[in-house]
C-alpha positions in Angstrom: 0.0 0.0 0.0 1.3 3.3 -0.9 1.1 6.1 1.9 3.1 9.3 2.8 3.5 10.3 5.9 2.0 13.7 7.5 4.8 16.2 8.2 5.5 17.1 11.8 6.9 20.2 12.3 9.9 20.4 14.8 11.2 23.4 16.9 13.8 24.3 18.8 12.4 23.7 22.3 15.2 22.2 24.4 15.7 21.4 28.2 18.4 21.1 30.7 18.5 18.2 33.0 21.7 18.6 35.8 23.4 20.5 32.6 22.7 17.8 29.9 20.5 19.4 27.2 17.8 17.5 25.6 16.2 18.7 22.5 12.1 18.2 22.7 10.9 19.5 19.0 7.7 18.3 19.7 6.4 20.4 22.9 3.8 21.6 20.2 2.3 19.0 20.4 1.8 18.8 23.9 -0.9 21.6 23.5 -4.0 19.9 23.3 -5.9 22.8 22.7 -4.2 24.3 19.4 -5.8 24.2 16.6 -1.9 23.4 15.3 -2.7 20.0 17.4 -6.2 19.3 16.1 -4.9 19.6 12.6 -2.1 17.2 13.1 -4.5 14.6 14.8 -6.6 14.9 11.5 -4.4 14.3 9.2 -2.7 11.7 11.0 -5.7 10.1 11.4 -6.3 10.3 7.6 -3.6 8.7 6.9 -3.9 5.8 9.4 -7.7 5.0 8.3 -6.9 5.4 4.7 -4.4 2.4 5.2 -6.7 0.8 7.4 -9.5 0.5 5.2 -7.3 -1.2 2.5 -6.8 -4.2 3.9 -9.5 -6.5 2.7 -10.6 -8.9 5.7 -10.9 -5.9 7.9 -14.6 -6.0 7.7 -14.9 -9.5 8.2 -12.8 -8.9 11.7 -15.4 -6.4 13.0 -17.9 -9.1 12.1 -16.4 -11.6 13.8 -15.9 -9.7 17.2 -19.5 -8.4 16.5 -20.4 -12.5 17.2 -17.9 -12.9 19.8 -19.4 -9.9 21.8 -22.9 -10.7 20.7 -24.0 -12.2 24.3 -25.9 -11.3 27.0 -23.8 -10.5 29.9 -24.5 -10.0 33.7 -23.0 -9.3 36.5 -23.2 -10.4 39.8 -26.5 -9.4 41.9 -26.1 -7.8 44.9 -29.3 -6.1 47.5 -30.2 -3.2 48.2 -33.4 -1.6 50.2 -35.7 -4.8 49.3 -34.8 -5.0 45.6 -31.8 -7.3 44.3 -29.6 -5.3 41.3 -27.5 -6.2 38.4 -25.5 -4.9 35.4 -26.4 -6.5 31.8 -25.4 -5.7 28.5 -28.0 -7.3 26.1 -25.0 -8.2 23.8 -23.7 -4.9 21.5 -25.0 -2.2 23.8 -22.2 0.6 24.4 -22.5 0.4 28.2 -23.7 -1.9 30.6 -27.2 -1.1 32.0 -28.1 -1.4 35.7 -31.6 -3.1 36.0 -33.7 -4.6 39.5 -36.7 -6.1 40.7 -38.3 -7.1 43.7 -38.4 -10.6 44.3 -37.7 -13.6 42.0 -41.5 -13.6 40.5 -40.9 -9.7 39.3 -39.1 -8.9 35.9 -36.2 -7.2 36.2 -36.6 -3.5 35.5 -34.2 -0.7 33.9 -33.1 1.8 37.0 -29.9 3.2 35.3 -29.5 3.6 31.6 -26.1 5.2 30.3 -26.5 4.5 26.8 -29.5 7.1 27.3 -27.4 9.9 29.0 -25.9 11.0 25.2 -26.6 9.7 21.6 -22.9 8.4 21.2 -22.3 6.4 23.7 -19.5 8.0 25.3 -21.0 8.8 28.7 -20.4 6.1 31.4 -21.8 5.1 34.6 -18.8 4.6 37.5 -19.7 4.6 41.2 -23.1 3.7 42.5 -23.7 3.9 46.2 -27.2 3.7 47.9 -27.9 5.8 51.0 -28.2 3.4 54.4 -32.2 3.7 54.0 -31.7 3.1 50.9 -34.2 6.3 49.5 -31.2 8.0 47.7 -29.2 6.9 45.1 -25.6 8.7 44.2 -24.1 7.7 41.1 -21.1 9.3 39.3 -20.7 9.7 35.3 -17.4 10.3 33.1 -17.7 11.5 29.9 -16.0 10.9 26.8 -13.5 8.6 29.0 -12.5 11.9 31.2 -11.3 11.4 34.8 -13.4 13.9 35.8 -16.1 12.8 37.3 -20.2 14.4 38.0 -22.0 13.0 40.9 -25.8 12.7 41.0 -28.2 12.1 43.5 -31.5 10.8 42.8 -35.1 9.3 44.4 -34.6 5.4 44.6 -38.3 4.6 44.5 -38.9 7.7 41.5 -36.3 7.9 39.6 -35.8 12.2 40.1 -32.6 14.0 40.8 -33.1 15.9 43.8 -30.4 18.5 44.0 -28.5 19.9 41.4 -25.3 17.3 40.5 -21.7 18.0 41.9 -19.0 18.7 40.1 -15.2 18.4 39.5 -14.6 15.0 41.3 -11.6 13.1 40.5 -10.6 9.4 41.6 -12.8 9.2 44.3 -15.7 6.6 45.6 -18.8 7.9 46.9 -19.3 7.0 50.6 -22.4 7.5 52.6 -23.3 8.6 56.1 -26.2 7.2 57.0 -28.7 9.0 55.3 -27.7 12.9 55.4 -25.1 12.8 52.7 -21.5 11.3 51.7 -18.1 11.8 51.4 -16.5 12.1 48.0 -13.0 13.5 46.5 -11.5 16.0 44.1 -9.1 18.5 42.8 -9.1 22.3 42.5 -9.6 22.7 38.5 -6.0 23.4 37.7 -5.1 26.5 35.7 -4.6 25.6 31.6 -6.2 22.4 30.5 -8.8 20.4 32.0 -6.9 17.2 30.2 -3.5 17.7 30.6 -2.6 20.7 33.1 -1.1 19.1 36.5 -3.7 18.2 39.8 -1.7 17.6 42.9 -3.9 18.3 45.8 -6.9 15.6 46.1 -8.7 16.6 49.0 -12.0 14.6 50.8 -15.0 16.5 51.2 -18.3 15.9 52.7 -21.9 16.8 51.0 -25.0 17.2 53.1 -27.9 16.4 50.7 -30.0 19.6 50.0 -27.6 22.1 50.9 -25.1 23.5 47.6 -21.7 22.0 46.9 -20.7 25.6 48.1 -21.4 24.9 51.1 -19.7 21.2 51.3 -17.6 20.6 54.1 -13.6 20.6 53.4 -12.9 17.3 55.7 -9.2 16.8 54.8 -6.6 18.2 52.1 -7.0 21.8 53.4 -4.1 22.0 56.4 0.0 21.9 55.3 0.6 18.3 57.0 -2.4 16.9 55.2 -1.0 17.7 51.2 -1.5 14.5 49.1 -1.7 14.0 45.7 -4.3 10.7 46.3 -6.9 11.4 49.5 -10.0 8.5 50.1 -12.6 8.6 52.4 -15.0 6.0 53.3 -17.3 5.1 56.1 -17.1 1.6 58.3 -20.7 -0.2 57.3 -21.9 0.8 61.1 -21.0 4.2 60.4 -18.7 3.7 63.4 -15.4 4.9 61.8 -14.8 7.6 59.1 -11.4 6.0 57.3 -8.7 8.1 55.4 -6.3 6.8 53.5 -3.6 9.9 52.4 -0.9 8.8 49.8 1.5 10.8 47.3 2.6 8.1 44.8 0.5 5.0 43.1 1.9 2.9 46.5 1.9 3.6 50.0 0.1 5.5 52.2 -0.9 7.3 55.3 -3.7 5.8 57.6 -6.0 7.3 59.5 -9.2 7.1 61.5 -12.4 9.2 63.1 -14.7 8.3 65.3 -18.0 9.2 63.6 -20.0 8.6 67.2 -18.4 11.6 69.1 -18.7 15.4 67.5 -16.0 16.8 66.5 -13.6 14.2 67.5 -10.2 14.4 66.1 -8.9 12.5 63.5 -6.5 9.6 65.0 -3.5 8.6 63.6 -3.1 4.7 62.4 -0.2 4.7 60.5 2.3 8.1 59.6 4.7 6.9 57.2 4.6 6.4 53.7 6.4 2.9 53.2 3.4 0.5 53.2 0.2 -0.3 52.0 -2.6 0.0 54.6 -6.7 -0.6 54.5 -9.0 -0.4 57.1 -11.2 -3.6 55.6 -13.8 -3.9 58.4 -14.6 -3.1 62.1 -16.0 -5.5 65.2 -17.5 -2.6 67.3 -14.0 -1.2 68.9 -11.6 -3.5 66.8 -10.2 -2.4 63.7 -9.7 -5.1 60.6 -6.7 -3.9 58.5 -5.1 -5.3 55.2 -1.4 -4.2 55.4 2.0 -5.1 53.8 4.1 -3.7 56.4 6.9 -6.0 57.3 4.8 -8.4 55.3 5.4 -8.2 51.3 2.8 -10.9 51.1 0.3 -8.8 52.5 -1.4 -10.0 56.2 -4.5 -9.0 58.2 -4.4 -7.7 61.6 -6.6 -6.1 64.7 -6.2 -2.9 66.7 -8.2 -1.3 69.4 -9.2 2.2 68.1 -9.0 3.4 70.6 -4.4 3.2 70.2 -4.4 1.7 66.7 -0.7 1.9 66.2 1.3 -0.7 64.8 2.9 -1.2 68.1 -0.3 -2.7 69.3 -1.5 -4.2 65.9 -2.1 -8.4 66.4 -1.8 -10.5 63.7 -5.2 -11.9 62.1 -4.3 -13.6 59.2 -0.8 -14.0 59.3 1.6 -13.4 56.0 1.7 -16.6 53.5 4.1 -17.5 51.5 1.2 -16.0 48.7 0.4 -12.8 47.8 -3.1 -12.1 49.5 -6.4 -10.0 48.5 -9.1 -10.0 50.8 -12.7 -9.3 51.0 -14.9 -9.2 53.7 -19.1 -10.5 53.7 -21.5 -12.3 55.9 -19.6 -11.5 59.1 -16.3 -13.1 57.6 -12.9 -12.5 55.6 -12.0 -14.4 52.3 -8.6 -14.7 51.9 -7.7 -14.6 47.8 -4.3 -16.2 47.4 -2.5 -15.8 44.2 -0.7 -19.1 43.7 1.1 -18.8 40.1 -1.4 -16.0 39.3 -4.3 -18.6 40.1 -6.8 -17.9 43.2 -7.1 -20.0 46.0 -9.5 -19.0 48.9 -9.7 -19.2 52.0 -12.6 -18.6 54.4 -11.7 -17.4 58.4 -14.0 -15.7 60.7 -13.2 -12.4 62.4 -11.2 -14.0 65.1 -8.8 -15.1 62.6 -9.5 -18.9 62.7 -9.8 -20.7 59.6 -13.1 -21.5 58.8 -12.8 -23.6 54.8 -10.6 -23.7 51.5 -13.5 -23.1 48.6 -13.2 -25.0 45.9 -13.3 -24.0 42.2 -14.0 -26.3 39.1 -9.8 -25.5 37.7 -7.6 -23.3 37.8 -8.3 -19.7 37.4 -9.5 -16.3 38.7 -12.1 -15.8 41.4 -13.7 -12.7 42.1 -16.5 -11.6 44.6 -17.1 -12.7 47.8 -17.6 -9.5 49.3 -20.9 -7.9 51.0 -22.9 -6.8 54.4 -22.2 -8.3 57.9 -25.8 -9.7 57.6 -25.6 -11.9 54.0 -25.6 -15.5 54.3 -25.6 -15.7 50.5 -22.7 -14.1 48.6 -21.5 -14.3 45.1 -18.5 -15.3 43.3 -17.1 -15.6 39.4 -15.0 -18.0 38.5 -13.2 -17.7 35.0 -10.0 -18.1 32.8 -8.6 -17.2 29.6 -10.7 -20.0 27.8 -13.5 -20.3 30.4 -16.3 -17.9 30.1 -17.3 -16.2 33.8 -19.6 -18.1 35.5 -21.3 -16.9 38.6 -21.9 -19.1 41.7 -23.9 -18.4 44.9 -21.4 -19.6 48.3 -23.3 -19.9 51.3 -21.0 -18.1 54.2 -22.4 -21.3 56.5 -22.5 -24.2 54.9 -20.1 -23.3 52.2 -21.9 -24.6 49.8 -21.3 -23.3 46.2 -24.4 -23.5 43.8 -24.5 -22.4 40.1 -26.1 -19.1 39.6 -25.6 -18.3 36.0 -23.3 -19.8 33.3 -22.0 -17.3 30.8 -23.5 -18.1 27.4 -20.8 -16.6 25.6 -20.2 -18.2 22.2 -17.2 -20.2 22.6 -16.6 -23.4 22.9 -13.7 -24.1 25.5 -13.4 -27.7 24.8 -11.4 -26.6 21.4 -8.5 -24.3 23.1 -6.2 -25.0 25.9 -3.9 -22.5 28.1 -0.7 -23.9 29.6 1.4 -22.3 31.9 5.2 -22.5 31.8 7.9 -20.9 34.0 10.5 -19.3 31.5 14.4 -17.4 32.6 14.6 -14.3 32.4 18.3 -12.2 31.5 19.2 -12.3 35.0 18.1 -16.0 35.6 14.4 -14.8 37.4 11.7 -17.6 36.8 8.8 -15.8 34.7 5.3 -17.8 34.5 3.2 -17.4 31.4 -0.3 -18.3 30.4 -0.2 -19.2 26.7 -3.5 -20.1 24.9 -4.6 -21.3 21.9 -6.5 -24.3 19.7 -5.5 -27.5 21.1 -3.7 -29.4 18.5 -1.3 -26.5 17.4 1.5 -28.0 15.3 4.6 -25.7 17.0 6.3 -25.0 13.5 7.1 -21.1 14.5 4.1 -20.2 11.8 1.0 -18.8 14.1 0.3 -15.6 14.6 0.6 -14.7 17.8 0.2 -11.9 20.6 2.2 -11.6 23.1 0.4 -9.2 26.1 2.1 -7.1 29.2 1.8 -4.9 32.2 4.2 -5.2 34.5 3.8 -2.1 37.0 1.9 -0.5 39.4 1.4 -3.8 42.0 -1.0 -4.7 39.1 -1.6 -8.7 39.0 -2.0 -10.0 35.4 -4.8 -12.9 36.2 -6.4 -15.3 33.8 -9.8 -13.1 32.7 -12.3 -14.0 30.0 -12.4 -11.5 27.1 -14.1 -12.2 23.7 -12.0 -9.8 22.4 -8.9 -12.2 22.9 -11.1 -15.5 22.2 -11.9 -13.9 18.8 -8.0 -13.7 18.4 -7.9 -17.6 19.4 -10.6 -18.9 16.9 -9.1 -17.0 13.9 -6.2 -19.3 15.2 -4.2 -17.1 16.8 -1.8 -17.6 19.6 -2.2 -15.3 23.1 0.7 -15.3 25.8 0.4 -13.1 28.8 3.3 -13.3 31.4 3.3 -11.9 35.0 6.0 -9.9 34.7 8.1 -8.4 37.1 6.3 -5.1 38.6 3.0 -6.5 38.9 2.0 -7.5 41.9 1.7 -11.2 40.7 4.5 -12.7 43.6 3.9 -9.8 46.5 5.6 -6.7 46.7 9.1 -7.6 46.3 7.8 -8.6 43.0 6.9 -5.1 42.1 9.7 -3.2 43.6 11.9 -5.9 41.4 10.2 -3.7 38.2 10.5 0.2 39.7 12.6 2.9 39.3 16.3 1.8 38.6 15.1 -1.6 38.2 12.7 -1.1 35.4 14.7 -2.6 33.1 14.2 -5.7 34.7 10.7 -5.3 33.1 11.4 -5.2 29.7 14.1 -8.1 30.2 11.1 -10.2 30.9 9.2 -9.2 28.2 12.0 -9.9 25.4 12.5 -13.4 27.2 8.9 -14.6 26.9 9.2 -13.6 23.0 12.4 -15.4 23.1 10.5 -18.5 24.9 7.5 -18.5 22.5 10.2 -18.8 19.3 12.2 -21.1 20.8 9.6 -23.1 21.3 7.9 -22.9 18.6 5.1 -21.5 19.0 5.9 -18.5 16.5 8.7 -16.9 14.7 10.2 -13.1 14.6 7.8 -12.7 11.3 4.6 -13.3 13.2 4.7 -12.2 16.6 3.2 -8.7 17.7 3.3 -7.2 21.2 0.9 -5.5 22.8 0.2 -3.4 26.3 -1.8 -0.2 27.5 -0.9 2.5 29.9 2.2 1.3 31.7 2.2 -1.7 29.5 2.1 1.1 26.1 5.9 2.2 28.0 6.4 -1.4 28.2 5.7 -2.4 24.4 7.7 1.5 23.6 10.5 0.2 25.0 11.1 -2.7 23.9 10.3 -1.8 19.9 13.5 0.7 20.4 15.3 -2.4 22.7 14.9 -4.8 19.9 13.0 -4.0 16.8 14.5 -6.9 15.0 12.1 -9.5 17.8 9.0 -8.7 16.7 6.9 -7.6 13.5 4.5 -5.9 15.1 4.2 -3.6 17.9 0.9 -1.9 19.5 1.6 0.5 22.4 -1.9 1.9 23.6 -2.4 4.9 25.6 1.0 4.5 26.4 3.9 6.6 29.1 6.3 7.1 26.5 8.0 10.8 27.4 9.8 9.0 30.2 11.3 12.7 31.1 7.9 14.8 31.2 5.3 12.8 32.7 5.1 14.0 35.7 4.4 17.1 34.7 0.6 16.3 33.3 -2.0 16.0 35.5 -1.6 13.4 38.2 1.6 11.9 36.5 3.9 12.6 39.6 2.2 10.1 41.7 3.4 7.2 38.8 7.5 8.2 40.9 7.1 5.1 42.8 7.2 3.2 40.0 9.3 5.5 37.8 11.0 7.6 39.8 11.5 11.2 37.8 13.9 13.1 35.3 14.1 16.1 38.2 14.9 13.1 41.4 18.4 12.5 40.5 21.6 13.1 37.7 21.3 9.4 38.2 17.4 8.7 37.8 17.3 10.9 34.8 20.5 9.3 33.1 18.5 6.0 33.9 14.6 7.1 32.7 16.7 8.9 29.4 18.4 5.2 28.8 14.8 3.7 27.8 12.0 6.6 27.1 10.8 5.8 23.8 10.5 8.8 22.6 14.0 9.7 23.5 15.4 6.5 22.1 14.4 6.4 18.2 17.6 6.2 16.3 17.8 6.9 12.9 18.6 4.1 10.6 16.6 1.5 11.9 14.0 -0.6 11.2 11.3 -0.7 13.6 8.7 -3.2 14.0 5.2 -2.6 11.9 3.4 0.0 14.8 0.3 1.4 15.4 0.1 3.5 18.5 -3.4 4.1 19.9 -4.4 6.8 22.0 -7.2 9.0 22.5 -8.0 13.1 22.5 -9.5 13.0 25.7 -7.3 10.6 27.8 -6.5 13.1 31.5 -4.6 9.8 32.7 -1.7 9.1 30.5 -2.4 12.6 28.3 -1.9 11.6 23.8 1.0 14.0 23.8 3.0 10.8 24.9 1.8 9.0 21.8 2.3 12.1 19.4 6.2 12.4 20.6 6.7 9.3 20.1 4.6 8.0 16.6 6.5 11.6 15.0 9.9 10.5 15.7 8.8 6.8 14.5 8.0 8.2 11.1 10.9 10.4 11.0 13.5 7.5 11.5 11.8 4.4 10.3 13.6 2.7 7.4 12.4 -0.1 5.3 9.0 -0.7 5.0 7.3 -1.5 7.8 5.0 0.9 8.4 3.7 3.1 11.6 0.6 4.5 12.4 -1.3 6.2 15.1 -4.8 6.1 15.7 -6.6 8.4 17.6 -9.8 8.0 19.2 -11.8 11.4 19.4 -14.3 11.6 22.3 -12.5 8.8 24.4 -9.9 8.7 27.2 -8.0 6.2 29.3 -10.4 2.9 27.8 -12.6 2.6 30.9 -16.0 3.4 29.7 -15.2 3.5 26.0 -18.7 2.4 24.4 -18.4 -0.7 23.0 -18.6 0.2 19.2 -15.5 2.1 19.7 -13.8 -0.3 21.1 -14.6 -2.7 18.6 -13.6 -0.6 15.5 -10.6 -0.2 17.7 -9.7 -4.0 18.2 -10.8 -5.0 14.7 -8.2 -2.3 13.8 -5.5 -3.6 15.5 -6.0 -7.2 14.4 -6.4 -6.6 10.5 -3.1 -4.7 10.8 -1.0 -7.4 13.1 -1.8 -10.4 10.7 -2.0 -7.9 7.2 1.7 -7.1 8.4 2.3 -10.7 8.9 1.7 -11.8 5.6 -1.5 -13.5 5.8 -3.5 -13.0 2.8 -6.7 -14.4 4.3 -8.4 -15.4 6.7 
């Protein structure tokens, strides 16, 4: 196919870093409000669709994924104020809708409809949280994939808003207070862009229903000693205990508790540093239940008195495994989710920490659920893997007797496919697991097209997860690998300070030696294996496409960190320096992020792997300047004839919420280009 690529103007912007200069021609393009920008998004886009639509099975893709998605999905119930609720998607809607009904005779009626809130789609529903009497309803909205957030408060029984909506609320929950109102988060509106300008003071307010957010109380955020760029509030179920939790960076935070029972008390201190994780995950009347991994990289549970909740006095509850641990907490118990090779076991205890039963699941994969009020006997769980379609079951906290709820009547048959896991070495001799899936009876000749998927950051835990987006992929006979790399949080915390800062490298070592495992044995070959990852996981698939173009044929970084020396200078980028560290920490950190930012390390000369970056106009999170950098200086250097794209949603963000048409034009995308730049002809 015959293209030309758009002309990206470059200027003469250049900054010092501990007196070494570093040319940045393309601050331009950081400007997402120039009409300079919008052009170059057009025509960039031009180009990229033009391609695009010249590659003849990319019609039949959409189709197929339009089957594959084409399924009525539900998630699990849970009760509120006499009626039992649940999200469905009827098959191709663009969001989920929330429905409920009364008893089991009733039919199940609509009570929240995004897809109605705007023609396109692009308006999703995030947080819903019922009063304790259950006659208000406060539900948050993003739109067009924005971290911003709107909070509205209607009539449970009549459907009406009754106030007018708040505004301006960023990463936050909604938490109630009995009946008189709830606690919620946000930022100031930063001067400059609402997409891209820098937030850095989250602060926890609280709203009393009737009166104007004016008038909302400033709980925490507003003194010197209480600055954090990350602030949550939430209330115990008794309404015993208002719980802060106060961090500056991704990981780690500050603790702290009031007692909601005495006005005006003073907010106690549980923990004061900033060198652990630390949740308070239930209450028994005076006794605090917190999820912590102080001294414990495996996580633990213990108890405190509220009364003196410091860790000097804290008691082990469920002591630290040799398993990284999640917990949840319903029917007057804890559920202990063990990730054992990225696969959940769980483990029932009561609150006094004995252990109560192991549940059992029909294989090996990922559970999720378990969580509700004190009061349930009856809680739910879904059970799934990469070639198992969710099913739901109902667990009695009692008995502990699991029944069948619903069975996912996805259209797949998972008696055809099979996922192994194997255990590859990494550069530095570090055992990696992978999940690869594909048809069973794959002849290993080094001739499927396959996908290799990453992360690696964050404490994020890569487990197995249905998508019909990557079962698609499997029945056009494609091969998917997804390894827990180091930085997740697949193995505990050591595991994910093994993949920050100065060690960062050690994640894209990883990466490069699971595509060297999949070509050795056989699964693929250099000529048909693409890489793929998102956020953290677009730096990931950025760095290791200027690392070793001559591994794979195909890269696809989405939404991707790629100006490793300017993030944390866009909206709430500087809490990602746990991970990162940043250009301004260090001679040393800088010399280090400078050594594998993509943007900063395209050389001319080379050829580069077949790429199409994705990225939308509206993403606040990791803001599309990252992607523009780094697709210009792609097209500048590239040689041969691979070519590279970009593809730019408009009226999206992050992905969360991104309707599901989008998001299906968007994955049939990226497949007709991985296996048209493969070399296959047809499908």
């Amino acid at each position: 196919m015959a293209f030309t690529y758009p002309q990206t103007r470059r200027d003469d912007t250049v900054d010092t870093y501990f007196d070494t200069p570093v040319a940045d021609p393309y601050r331009w393009l950081e400007d997402d409000r120039s009409e300079e920008t919008a052009a170059w998004v057009k025509t960039q886009n031009a180009v990229t669709f033009d391609y695009l639509s010249n590659i003849r099975y990319r019609d039949d893709i959409r189709a197929r994924l339009d089957k594959s998605q084409n399924y009525e999905r539900i998630s699990q119930p849970f009760v509120q104020g006499g009626y039992t609720y649940f999200y469905k998607n009827d098959g191709l809607q663009n969001q989920p809708v929330l429905y409920r009904y009364k008893d089991d005779s009733d039919a199940a009626h609509v009570f929240l409809d995004p897809n109605t809130f705007n023609e396109e789609g692009t308006t999703s529903l995030d947080a819903v949280r019922f009063s304790k009497d259950n006659r208000f309803c406060a539900y948050s909205i993003s739109e067009a994939g924005s971290d911003w957030r709107t909070i509205f408060v209607i009539d449970t029984e009549t459907g009406e808003q009754v106030e007018a909506p708040i505004e301006n609320a960023k990463f936050t929950d909604i938490s109630w207070l009995g009946n008189q109102g709830f606690y919620y988060c946000g930022y100031d509106l930063p001067d400059g862009s609402e997409l891209s300008a820098k937030t850095e003071q989250h602060k926890l307010y609280f709203h009393t229903i009737g009166r104007p957010q004016s008038s909302d109380e400033l709980v925490f955020g507003a003194k010197e000693d209480q600055i954090h760029r990350y602030v949550s509030g939430y209330t115990t179920e008794d309404d015993r205990f208002l719980v802060i939790t106060a961090a500056v960076a991704t990981a780690c935070n500050r603790l702290y508790i009031q007692d909601l029972t005495q006005d005006n008390a003073a907010l106690i201190t549980v923990v004061d540093h900033l060198e652990s994780d630390n949740y308070v995950i239930d209450n028994d009347g005076d006794t605090l239940i917190i999820y912590t991994n102080y001294q414990a990289p495996n996580s633990k549970v213990v108890r405190v008195n509220a009364a003196d909740p410091s860790i000097a006095n804290w008691e082990d509850l469920i002591p630290e495994q040799n398993e990284a641990l999640n917990i949840s907490t319903g029917g007057g118990y804890l559920f202990a989710n063990y990730m054992r090779d990225v696969f959940s076991d769980v483990v029932q205890y009561d609150k006094a920490g004995n252990k109560v039963r192991e549940i059992a699941f029909p294989s090996k994969g990922s559970v999720s659920g378990l969580s509700g009020k004190s009061g349930e006997v009856t809680l739910y769980y879904t059970f799934q893997n990469y070639i198992t379609p969710p099913s739901i079951f109902s667990f009695n906290v009692e008995s502990g007797e699991s029944h069948l709820y619903r069975r996912s009547p996805a259209p797949f048959d998972s008696d055809v496919y099979e996922s192994k896991q194997v255990f590859y070495t990494s550069r530095d001799g570090t055992q990696v697991p992978m999940i690869i899936s594909h048809k069973k009876g794959l002849t290993l000749d080094n001739s499927t097209p396959t996908i290799l998927y990453g992360y690696g950051g964050f404490n994020v835990s890569l487990t197995p997860v249905f998508s019909p987006n990557i079962a698609a992929w499997l029945e056009l006979g494609g091969v998917y690998a997804i390894p827990a790399l180091r930085g997740g949080g697949e193995y505990g915390k050591a595991w994910h300070i093994a993949g920050t800062q100065q060690q960062k490298q050690n994640v894209f070592d990883d990466f490069i030696a699971a595509g060297e495992y999949l070509i050795e044995a056989g699964y693929t070959s250099k000529e048909k294996l693409a890489i793929r990852g998102g956020s953290n996981g677009g730096l990931l698939v950025g760095a290791c496409l200027t690392q070793r173009p001559d591994l794979f044929k195909v890269a696809l970084p989405a939404v991707g960190v790629l100006d490793m020396l300017r993030y944390h200078t866009f909206t709430a980028g500087e809490g990602w320096a746990y991970d990162y560290g940043t250009s301004a920490q260090s001679p040393e950190m800088f010399q280090y992020l400078l050594g594998y930012s993509p943007v900063h390390n395209v050389k001319p000369g080379v050829e580069y792997p077949a790429t199409m970056v994705t990225t939308a106009d509206h993403d606040d999170r990791v803001v599309p300047a990252h992607s523009y950098k780094f697709i210009a200086e792609l097209q500048r250097h590239q040689q041969g004839e691979n070519p590279t794209f970009i593809r730019i949603d408009v009226n999206a963000g992050h992905g969360a919420g991104m309707p599901v048409s989008m998001l299906l034009d968007q994955i049939a995308d990226l497949y007709a280009f991985t296996l048209h730049n493969m070399g296959v002809k047809s499908l």
